[in-house]
C-alpha angles and dihedrals in degrees: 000000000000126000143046130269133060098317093062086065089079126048104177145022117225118202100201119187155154104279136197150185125320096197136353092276086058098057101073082049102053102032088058089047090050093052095032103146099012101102087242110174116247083231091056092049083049088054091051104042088049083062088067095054083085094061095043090260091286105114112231098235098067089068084046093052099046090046085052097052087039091064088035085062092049093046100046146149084158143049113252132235132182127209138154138204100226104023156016121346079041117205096241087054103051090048087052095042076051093050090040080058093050096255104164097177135010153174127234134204116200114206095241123087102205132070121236132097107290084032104054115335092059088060097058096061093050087050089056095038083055093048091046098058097047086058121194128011087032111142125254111256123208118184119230114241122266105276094191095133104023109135092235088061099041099047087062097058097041078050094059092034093054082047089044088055091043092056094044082052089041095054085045111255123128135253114318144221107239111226120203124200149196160182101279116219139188114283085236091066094047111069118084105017140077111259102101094038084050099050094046096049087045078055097044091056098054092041074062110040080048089071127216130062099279120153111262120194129174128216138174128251135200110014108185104181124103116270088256104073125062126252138170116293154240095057097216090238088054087044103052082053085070103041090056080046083056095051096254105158098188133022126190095207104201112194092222091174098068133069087201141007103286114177091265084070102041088050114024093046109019093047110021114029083037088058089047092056092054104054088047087055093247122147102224136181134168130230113233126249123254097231099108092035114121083218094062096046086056094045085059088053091046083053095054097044089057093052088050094056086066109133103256084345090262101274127254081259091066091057125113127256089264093057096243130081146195121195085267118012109139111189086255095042097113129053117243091019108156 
């Protein structure tokens, strides 16, 4: 990239992400990748991967992602890159494609909005373990802030929930009670950092956006531990129980933890907390993700254009010890961080 001043600093923009299969022959594959030293049960793997039997075996979120970078592309002011933590285009391979391209230093945006350890921390070690197998010549990698209530993230949501409520009126049931979900994690992950407070203020904004005074709740979603060890709680299949208790008639469940539809929110939510809704006599719908929203494509460049008005861009020196950076990430800022 041509030219002096801070944006010279940066020469590429690296969308890193989850990843998943591109096809069923890919799902063993991945899904061992992806528990790979966490003592999961074969039968337990059996039971997931059946789940993409319903999606042809190809995850959602890969069409999201490449649509994203697509519009990324179109937007700049950066060339665009692609990578994933558990498949194809693997994370290792795309640093090494940018180094291959002579990237010297780039941001990165994760495809998560919140800060914690599955949800940023554990990026940043893939993002070193990458790098350091590249070895040298491997780019620098800055992480992009947490967006989570950034205006361009949370219109699209009150957007799709407003649409949600229209579609429950329009099939004839009543008001209805907005659930927002997440991401569950273990309870050990949870104390001293900002992903709860995060997911509930993100909530919080689109209750809001929405308009009117309407009961809001949040509950938790895929859990994947075993049932000995704690994690955070109501599960949104054991909440919407209580709320039919309560007397609740119609829920709009919006999946507030995920930029686009992952698998955890096709299955988890469209199939089985829509079926549980069913057999507790709730009308449900689900708001739909951002991930394909012009808005939030813009709201990546927004957020790329801020980073580069840093005064001098904070220099590679500046970096944490992992060789990636947010605007305040100390080494113990998330609970359960290796």
């Amino acid at each position: 990239m041509a030219g002096a001043g801070p944006a010279a600093a940066f020469d590429a923009l690296l969308v890193l992400s989850f990843g998943g299969p591109e096809g069923p022959d890919d799902v063993a594959p991945f899904l061992e990748r992806v528990t790979r030293g966490r003592g999961v049960p074969p039968g337990r793997l059996a039971e997931v991967a059946a789940h993409y039997e319903h999606v042809g075996g190809v995850s959602p979120i890969n069409a999201a992602n490449r649509a994203l970078v697509a519009a990324l592309e179109r937007r700049g002011p950066l060339p665009v890159y692609r990578g994933n933590r558990n498949w194809h285009p693997l994370l290792e391979d795309t640093l090494r494609q940018m180094a291959g391209d002579g990237r010297r230093r780039a941001l990165c945006l994760v495809t998560s909005a919140y800060s914690g350890y599955s949800a940023c921390r554990q990026y940043l070690e893939d993002i070193a373990a990458a790098r350091a197998a590249v070895g040298v010549g491997a780019p620098q990698v800055e992480k992009l802030r947490p967006f989570f209530n950034h205006p361009w993230f949370i219109e699209p949501f009150v957007e799709s929930t407003a649409a949600a409520l229209v579609e429950l009126e329009q099939r004839g049931h009543g008001p209805a009670e907005l659930v927002f979900t997440a991401h569950s994690v273990p309870l050990s992950q949870a104390p001293g950092v900002d992903y709860v407070v995060e997911v509930e203020e993100a909530s919080r904004l689109v209750a809001e956006g929405v308009g009117g005074v309407r009961p809001w709740s949040l509950a938790w979603q895929s859990r994947s531990g075993p049932p000995s060890v704690p994690w955070l709680e109501p599960d949104v299949r054991d909440h919407l129980g209580e709320l039919a208790k309560s007397g609740t008639r119609a829920v709009v469940v919006i999946p507030v933890g995920f930029v686009s539809d992952h698998m955890e929110v096709r299955h988890d939510l469209d199939v089985e907390a829509a079926q549980t809704a069913g057999s507790l006599g709730l009308a449900f719908a689900r708001a739909a993700t951002p991930g394909t929203s012009p808005r939030f494509a813009s709201m990546i460049t927004d957020l790329v254009r801020e980073r580069m008005a840093w005064p001098g861009n904070a220099p590679p020196a500046a970096l944490g010890a992992m060789g990636a950076a947010t605007q305040n990430c100390p080494a113990d800022c998330c609970g359960g961080a290796r």
